[in-house]
N, C-alpha and C positions, 0 to 999 in steps of 0.2 A: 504494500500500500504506500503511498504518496505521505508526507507529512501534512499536507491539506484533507487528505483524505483521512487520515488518522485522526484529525483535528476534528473536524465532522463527524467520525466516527464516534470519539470520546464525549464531544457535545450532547449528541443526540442518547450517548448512554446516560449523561447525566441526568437530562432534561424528563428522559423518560422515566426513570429510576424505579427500574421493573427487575434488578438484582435483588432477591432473595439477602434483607439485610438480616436476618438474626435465622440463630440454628432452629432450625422446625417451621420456620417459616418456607412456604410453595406459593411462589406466582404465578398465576395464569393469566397472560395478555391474551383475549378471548375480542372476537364482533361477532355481530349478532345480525343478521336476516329479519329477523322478526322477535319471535317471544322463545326464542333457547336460551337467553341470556338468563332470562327468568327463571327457566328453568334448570339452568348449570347450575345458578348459584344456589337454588334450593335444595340440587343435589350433596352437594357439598356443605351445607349449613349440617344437612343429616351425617355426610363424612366427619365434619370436627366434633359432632357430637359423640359419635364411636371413637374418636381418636383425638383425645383432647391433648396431645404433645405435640400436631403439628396442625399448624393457623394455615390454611387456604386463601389465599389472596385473588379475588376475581377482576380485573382491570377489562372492565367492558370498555373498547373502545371503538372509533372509527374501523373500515377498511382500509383508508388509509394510509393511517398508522401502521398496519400488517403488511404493506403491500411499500409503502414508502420508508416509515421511522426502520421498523426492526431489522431490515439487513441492514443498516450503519451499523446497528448494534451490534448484531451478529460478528459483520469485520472485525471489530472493535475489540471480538471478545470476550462480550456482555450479555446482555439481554434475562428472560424472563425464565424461566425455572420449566414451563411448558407455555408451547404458544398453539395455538388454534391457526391455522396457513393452509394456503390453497399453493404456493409456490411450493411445493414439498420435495422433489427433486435436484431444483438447481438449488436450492441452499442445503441439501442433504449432508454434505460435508459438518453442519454445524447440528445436527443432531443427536442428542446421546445412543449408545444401542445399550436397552435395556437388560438385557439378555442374562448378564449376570446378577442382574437385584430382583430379578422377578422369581416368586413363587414354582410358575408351571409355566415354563418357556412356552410349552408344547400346542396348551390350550392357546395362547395369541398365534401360534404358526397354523394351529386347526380352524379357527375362527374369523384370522382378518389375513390370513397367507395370501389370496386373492391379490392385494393391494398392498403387501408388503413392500414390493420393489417401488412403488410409487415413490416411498419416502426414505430408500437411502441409497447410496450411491452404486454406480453400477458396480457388479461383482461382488456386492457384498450381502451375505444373509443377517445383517442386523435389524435386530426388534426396534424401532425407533417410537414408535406409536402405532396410534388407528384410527380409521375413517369416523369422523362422527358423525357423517351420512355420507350416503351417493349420491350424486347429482345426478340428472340430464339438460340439458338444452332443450330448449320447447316454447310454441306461444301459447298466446293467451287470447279470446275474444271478449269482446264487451256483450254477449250475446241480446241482451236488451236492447242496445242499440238497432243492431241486426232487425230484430222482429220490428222495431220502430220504424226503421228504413222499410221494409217490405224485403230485404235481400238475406238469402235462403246461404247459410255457415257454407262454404267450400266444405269437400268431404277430404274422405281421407288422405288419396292421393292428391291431392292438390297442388298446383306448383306456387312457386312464390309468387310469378306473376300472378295465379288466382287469386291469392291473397290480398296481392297490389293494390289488382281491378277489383275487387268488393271491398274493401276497406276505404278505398278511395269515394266510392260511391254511397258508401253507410255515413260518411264524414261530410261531404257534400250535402249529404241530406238533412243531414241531424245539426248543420252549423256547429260541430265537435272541431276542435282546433288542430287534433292530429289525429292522421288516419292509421299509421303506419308508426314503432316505434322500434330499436334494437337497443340494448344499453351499452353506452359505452366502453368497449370492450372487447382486446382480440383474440379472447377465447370463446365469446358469443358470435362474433363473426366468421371463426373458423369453422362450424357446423354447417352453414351455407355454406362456405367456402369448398366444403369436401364433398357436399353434396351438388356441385359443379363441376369435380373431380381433380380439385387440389391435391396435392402430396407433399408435406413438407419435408417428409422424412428419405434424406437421401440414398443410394444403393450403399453407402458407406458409412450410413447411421447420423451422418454427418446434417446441418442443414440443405436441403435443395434451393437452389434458386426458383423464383416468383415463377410460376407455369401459369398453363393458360387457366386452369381451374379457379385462379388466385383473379386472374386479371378480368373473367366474364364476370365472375358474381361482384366485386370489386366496382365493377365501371357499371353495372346495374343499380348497386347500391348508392350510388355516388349521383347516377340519373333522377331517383328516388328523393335522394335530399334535396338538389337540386329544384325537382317540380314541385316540391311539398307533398308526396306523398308520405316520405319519410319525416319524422321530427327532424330538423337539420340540428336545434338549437341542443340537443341532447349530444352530439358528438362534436360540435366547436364549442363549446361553453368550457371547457374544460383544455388542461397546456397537456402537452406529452403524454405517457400511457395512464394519466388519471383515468380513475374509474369513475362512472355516474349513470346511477341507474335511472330508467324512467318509471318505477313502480308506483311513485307518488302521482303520476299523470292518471295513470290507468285507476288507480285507487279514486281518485278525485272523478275519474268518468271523464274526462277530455283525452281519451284515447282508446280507439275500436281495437288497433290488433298490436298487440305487445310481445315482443320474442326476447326470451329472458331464460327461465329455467325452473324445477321444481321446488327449489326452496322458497319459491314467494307463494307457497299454497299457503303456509300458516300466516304468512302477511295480510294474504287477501283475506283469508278467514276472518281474521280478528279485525283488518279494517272496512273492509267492504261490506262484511253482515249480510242483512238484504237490502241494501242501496240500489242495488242492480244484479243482473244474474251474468254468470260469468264461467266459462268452459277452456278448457286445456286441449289444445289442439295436436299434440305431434309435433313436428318438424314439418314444414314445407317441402314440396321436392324439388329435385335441380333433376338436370339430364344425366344424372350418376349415382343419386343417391334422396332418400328423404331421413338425413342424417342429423340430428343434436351430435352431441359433444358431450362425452361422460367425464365425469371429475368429484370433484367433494373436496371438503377441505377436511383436512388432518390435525388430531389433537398430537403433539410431538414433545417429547421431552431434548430441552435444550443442553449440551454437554458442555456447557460454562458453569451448570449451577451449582452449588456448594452443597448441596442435600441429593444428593443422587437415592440414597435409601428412601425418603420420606417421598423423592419424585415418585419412584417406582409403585412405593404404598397408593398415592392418590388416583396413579394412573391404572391402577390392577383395577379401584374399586368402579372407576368410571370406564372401563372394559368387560367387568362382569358383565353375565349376561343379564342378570336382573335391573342392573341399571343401565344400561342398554338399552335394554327393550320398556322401560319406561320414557327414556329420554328419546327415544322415534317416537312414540305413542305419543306423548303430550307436544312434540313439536312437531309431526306429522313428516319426520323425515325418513327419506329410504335408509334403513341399516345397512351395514359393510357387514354384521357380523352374523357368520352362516347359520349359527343356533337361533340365533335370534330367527331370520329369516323362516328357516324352516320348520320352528313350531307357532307360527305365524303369527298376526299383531291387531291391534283390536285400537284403531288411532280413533282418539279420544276427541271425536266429532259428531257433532247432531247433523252436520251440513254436510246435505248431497252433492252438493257442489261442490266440497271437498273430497269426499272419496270419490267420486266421478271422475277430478282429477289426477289423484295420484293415481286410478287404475290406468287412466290416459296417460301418464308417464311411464307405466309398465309397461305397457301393449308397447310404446313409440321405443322402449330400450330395442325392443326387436332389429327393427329398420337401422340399428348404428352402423356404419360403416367400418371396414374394418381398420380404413385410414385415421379415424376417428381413434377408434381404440388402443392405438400407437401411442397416441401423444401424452397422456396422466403419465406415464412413468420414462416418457423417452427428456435427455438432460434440455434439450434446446426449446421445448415448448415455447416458455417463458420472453427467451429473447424474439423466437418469432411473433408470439401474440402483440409485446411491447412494440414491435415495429411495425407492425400492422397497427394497429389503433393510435401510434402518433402520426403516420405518413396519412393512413386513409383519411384522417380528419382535417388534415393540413390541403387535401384536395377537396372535402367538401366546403373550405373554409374559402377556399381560392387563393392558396399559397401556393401549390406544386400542377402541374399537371400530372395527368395519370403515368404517362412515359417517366417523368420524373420520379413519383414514389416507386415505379417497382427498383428504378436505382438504386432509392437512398434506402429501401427495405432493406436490398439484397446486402448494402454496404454498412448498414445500422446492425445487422444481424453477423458479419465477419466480425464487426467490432468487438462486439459479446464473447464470440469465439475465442478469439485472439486474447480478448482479456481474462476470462477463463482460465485458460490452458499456458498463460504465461505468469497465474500465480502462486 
């Protein structure tokens, strides 16, 4: 690292000051989607009650912070005792592996083995954590709107342009200010992306340069913002790979079709009520695929922390299966853990609009691609997604032309590489 860079690196460790200060103390820098935060820290209120020598720390924060503040920290070698991260490969190197403080190694390799390689580096069988749910990629309709307009939900196979063209015309109709939304983000964009027959992943594991798969959905989307079909102001509103979602549009009802993913089911739940009625649609098709994008984010014990036993203790009891299969159940999210799965889950809803849609995210895991299924555990996701969602936005901004970003893509994503592997 750079002496600037270490400078930053030390600031941001201070500023955050998520180091585990006294013995038995466990930090957890956690963000939250919706109401998991609620319910993490209720878990763990019952944790300190069984095990009153070590104080659980919950730091609900931004995504931001997760995605911006903690790798300084990380470099720094600092940061939070366990962190909750969707980057779980490329920062894998900073992960503890549990492997020797845990009770029954066995039970985490029978349980969450699936998704083990997601979170630690290649070649290696270390226990680092586990999924606290699966994601997919998927939209969302305003279906109220729909029936308002008189225009009948596209069905299954539907292409994005179907999408487009009846979103576009439900919005029109209803005087709703956005027809069409994606959030900010190049790992929401890569599911169309793949389903137009993107590949990032090279013959040499390596990253691939921008192909046509990249450049058709790409220059569609960018058409989209362009005419207003797309919310434009959701992907320039924001500098470089900031994240910003539009789930507050949709929730508010000023947006027919939203593509986002299954973790805003308990968002919608809890904010939308019966405001409006509202369906989970799948992925849209491309001419390759009607593909989302699987992922999840990961609970990971950090290997800076000074209580490595007391990690292990907290991280066993929020990987049992018993609280597990509570914490799906009350936040409605897909489990990574196979027991759980298989003696099945009872998510803690009156709302059919809720189960409706998490079975509509079962059915759509089908249709993933296999190009899709690559990316959760391959090293360069990260820098590709990061290049992707600051260039595509700089084009619907009217900074680059489209010729332009696949350059600066191809050239933003070497840089990663290079910086990587030269430290």
């Amino acid at each position: 690292m750079t002496n600037t860079k270490r400078l930053l690196a030390a600031i941001a460790a201070g500023l955050l000051t998520t180091t585990a200060a006294f013995a038995g103390d466990v930090r957890i820098l956690w963000y939250s989607d919706g109401v998991e935060g609620e319910v993490m820290q209720d878990l763990l209120t019952r944790f300190m009650a069984e095990n009153p020598g070590i104080n659980v720390i919950l730091d609900n924060v931004a995504y931001t912070v997760i995605t911006e503040q903690l790798p300084v920290q990380l470099e720094a070698g600092a940061g939070p005792d366990i962190a909750r991260v969707t980057n779980l490969k490329a920062q894998s190197q900073h992960w503890l592996d549990l492997t020797p403080y845990l009770s029954d190694a066995e039970y985490w390799r029978t349980n969450f083995g699936d998704q083990a390689d997601w979170m630690r580096p290649d070649g290696s069988d270390a226990i680092t954590g586990f999924m606290t749910q699966i994601t997919l990629t998927g939209g969302y309709a305003n279906k109220t709107l729909f029936d308002q307009a008189g225009v009948a939900l596209p069905g299954a196979d539907a292409t994005w342009d179907d999408w487009a063209s009846a979103a576009k015309q439900v919005a029109d109709s209803q005087k709703v200010p956005m027809a069409m939304a994606m959030d900010r983000s190049g790992h929401r964009i890569t599911g169309p992306n793949i389903s137009y027959g993107a590949n990032y992943v090279g013959a040499d594991d390596m990253p691939a340069p921008v192909d046509q798969g990249v450049k058709d959905f790409v220059a569609k989307f960018v058409g989209w913002n362009a005419d207003g079909t797309m919310a434009k102001d959701v992907w320039v509103s924001a500098a470089g790979s900031t994240y910003r979602a539009a789930a507050d549009d949709f929730i508010n009802g000023q947006l027919v079709y939203y593509y986002s993913g299954n973790w805003q089911v308990p968002n919608f739940a809890t904010k939308i009520g019966d405001n409006f009625d509202w369906v989970a649609t799948g992925s849209p098709c491309g001419p390759a695929a009607c593909s989302g994008m699987p992922g999840g984010a990961g609970l990971v014990a950090v290997k800076y922390t000074k209580n490595p036993e007391e990690v292990a203790k907290v991280m066993e009891y929020l990987g049992s299966q018993e609280v597990v299969k509570e914490f799906s159940e009350r936040t409605l999210f897909l489990p990574a853990h196979k027991g759980v799965v298989a003696g099945g889950l009872d998510f803690q809803s009156d709302n059919e609009q809720v189960k409706a849609a998490l079975n509509a995210f079962v059915t759509a895991s089908s249709t993933t691609s296999p190009n899709a299924l690559k990316l959760p555990g391959w090293r360069w996701s990260d820098a590709y997604y990061g290049a992707l969602v600051t260039r595509v936005s700089q084009v619907i901004a009217g900074e680059l032309t489209l010729d332009e970003a696949w350059a600066r893509i191809d050239q933003d994503i070497a840089e990663k590489v290079a910086e990587a592997t030269q430290q």
